[in-house]
C-alpha positions as CSV (number, residue, x, y, z in Angstrom):
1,X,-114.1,-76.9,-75.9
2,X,-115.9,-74.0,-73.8
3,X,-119.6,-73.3,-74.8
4,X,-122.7,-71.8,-73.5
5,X,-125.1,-74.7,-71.9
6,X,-127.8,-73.9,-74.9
7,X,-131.6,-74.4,-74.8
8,X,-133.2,-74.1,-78.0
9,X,-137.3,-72.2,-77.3
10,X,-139.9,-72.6,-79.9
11,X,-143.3,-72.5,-80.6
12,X,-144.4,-74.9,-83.9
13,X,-147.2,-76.0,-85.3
14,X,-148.5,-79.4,-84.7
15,X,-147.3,-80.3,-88.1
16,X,-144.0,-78.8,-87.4
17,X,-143.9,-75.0,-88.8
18,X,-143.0,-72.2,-87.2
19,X,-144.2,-70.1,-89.7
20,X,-146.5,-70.6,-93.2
21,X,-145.3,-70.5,-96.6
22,X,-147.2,-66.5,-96.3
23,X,-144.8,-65.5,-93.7
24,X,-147.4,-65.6,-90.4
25,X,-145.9,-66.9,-87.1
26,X,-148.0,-65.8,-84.3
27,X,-148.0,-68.6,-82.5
28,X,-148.0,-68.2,-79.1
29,X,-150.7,-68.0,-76.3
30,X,-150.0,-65.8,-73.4
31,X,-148.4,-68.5,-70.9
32,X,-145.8,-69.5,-73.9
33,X,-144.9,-65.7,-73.8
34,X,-144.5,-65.5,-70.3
35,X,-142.4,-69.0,-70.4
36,X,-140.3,-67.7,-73.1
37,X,-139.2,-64.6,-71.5
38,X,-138.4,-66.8,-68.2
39,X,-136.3,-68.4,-69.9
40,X,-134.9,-65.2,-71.7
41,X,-134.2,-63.6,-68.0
42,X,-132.3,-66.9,-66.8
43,X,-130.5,-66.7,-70.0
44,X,-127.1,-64.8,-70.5
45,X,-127.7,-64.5,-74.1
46,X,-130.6,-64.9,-76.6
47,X,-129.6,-65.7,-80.2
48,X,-131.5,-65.0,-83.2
49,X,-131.0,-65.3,-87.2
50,X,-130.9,-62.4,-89.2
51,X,-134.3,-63.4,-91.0
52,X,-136.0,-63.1,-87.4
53,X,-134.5,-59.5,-87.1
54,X,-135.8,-58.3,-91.0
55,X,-139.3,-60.2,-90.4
56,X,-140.4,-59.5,-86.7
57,X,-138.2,-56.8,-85.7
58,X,-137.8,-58.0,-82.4
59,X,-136.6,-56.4,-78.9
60,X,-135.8,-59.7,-77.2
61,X,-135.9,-58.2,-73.7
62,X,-137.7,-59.8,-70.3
63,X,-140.7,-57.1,-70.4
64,X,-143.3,-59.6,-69.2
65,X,-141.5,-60.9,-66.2
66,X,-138.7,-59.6,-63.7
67,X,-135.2,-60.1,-64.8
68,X,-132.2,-59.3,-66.5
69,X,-132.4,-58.3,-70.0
70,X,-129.5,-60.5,-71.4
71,X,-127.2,-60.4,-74.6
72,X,-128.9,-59.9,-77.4
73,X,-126.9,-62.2,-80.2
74,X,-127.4,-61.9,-83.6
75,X,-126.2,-64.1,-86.2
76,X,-125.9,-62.8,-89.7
77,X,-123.4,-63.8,-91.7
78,X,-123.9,-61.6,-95.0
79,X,-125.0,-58.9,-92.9
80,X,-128.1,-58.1,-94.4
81,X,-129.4,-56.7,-91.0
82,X,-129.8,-52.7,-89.7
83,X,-127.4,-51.7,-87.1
84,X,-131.1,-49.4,-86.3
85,X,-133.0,-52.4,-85.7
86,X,-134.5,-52.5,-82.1
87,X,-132.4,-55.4,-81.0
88,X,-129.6,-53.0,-81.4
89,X,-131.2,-50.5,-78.9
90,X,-129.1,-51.3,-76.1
91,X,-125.3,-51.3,-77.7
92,X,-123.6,-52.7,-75.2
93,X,-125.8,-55.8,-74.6
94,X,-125.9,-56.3,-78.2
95,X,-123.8,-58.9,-80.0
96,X,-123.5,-59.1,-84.1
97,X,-122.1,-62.4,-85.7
98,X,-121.0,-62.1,-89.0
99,X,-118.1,-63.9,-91.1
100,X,-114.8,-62.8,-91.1
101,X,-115.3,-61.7,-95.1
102,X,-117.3,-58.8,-94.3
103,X,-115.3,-55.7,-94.5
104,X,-114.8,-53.1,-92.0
105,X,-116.8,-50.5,-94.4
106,X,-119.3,-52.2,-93.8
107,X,-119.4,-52.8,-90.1
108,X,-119.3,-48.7,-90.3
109,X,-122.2,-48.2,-88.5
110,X,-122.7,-51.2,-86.1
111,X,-119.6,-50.3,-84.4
112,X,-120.5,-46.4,-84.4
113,X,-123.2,-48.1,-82.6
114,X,-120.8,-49.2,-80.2
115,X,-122.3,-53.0,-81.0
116,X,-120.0,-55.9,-80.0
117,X,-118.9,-57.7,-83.4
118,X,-117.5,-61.4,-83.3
119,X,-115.8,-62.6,-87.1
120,X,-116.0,-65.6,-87.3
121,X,-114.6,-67.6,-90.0
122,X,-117.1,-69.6,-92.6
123,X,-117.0,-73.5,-92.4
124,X,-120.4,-74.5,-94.6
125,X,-121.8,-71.6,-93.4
126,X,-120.3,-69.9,-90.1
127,X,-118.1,-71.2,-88.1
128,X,-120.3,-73.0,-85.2
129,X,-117.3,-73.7,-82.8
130,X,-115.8,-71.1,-83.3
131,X,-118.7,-68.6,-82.5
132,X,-119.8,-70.5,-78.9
133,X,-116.5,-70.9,-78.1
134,X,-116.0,-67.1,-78.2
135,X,-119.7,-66.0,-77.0
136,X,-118.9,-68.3,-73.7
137,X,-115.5,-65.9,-73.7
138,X,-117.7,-62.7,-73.6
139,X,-119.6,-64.2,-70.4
140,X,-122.3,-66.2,-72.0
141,X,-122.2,-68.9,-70.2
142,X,-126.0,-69.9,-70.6
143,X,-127.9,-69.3,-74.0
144,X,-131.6,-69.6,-75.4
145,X,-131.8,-69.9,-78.9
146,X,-134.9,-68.7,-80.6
147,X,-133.6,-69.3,-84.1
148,X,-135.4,-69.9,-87.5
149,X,-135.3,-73.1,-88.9
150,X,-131.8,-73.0,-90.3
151,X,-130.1,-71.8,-87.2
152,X,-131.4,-74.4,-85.4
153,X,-130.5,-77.4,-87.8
154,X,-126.8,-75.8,-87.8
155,X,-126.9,-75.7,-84.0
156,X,-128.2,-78.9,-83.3
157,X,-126.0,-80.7,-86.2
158,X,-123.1,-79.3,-84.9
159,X,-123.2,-80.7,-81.1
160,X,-123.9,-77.4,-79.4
161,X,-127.5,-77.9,-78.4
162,X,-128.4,-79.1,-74.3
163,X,-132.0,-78.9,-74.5
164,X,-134.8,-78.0,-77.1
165,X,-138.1,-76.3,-75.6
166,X,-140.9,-76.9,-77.9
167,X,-144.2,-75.4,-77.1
168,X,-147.1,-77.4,-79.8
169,X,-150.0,-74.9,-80.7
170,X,-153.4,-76.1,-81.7
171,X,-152.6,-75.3,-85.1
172,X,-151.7,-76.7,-88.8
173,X,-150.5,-74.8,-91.6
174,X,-149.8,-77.3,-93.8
175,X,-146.5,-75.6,-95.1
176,X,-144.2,-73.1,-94.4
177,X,-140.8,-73.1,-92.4
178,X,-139.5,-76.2,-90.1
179,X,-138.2,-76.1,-86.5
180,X,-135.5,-77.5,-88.0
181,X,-134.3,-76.9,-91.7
182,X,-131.7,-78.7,-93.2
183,X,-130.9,-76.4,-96.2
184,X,-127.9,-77.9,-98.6
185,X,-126.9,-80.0,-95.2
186,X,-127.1,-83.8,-94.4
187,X,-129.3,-85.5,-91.4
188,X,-128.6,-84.9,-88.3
189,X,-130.4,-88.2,-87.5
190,X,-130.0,-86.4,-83.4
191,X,-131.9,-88.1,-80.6
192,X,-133.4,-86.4,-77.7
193,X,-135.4,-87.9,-74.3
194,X,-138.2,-86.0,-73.0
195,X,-137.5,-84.1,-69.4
196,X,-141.1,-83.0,-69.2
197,X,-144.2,-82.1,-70.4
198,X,-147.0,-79.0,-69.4
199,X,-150.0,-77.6,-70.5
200,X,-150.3,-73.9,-71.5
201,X,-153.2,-71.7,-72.3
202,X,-155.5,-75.0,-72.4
203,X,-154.3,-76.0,-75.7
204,X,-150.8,-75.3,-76.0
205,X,-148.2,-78.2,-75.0
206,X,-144.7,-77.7,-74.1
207,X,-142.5,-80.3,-73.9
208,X,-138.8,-79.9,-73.0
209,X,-136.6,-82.1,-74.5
210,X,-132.8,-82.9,-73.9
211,X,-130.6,-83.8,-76.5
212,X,-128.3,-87.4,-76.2
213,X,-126.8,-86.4,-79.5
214,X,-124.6,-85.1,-81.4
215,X,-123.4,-83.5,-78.6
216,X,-120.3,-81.7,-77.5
217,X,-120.0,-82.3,-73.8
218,X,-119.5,-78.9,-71.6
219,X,-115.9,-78.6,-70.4
């Protein structure tokens, strides 16, 4: 199948979280920002849930380096998200997954919008194939993933996933949300090798993993 070379970004505790049970996720030193929207710039999409969009509100542009602003993709399939949310801003660079289920009423206002909408159909969950297959269509060719913990397990599990960028902060929280979290789903039981390793901010490591499998090869 055609898919976008994808590179999963995220910043986790040392105990794994990339947020606590209380909803706090500021992770981040100022190097991982910078690194992050790198990335974003080389990127011809970034993806998001829909959690990420109600929680953070994000704009998911390249303010803090020069660069392309790429796709923004977000993947929501009981469209609980605002077609006014600020990743919407830009129409045209803006990308709304949903399932095929969702009527047209409601899609009212993301395509008065003028936001791209892809329907995919629902196979536990959305359709992963499906949905990469027709993002590489739409010319993303290369896409960061800066998912919650579900999106990522989904992503991974299903073979779609190059590399994973992890940046470790100095911190624990105990509980709270995984880089990966499995929901009603099975082990992925996935095995990665490390391609390198840096130090940010003093205290901050980032370690870029690629992923031996499951994986899809790239056609």
């Amino acid at each position: 199948m055609f898919r976008p070379y994808t590179i999963i970004f995220s910043t986790q505790t040392l105990d794994g979280k990339i947020s606590s049970s209380l909803g706090s996720s500021r992770l981040s030193c100022e190097d991982d920002f910078r690194l992050q929207h790198l990335l974003r710039s080389y990127s011809d999409g970034v993806m998001v849930g829909a959690n990420t969009i109600l929680n953070d509100d994000p704009r998911l542009t390249t303010r803090l380096v020069y660069g392309k602003n790429p796709f923004r993709i977000v993947v929501d399939s009981k469209l609980k998200v605002n077609p006014g949310a600020r990743v919407f801003k830009n129409p045209a660079k803006s990308v709304l997954v949903t399932s095929a289920s969702i009527s047209e009423e409601r899609l009212t206002g993301f395509r008065k919008r003028g936001i791209n909408i892809l329907k995919v159909k629902e196979k536990e969950g959305l359709d992963i194939l499906e949905m990469m297959e027709r993002l590489f269509n739409i010319g993303v060719k290369k896409l960061m993933v800066e998912g919650g913990g579900h999106l990522n397990f989904s992503l991974l599990r299903s073979g779609v996933v190059d590399e994973i960028w992890v940046t470790i902060s100095p911190y624990v929280f105990g509980s709270g949300i995984a880089i990966f979290e499995k929901g009603i789903y099975d082990e992925i039981n996935a095995q990665l090798y490390v391609k390198s390793v840096s130090r940010l901010c003093s205290d901050w490591i980032n370690i870029r993993y690629g992923v031996l499998y499951p994986k899809i090869p790239l056609v």
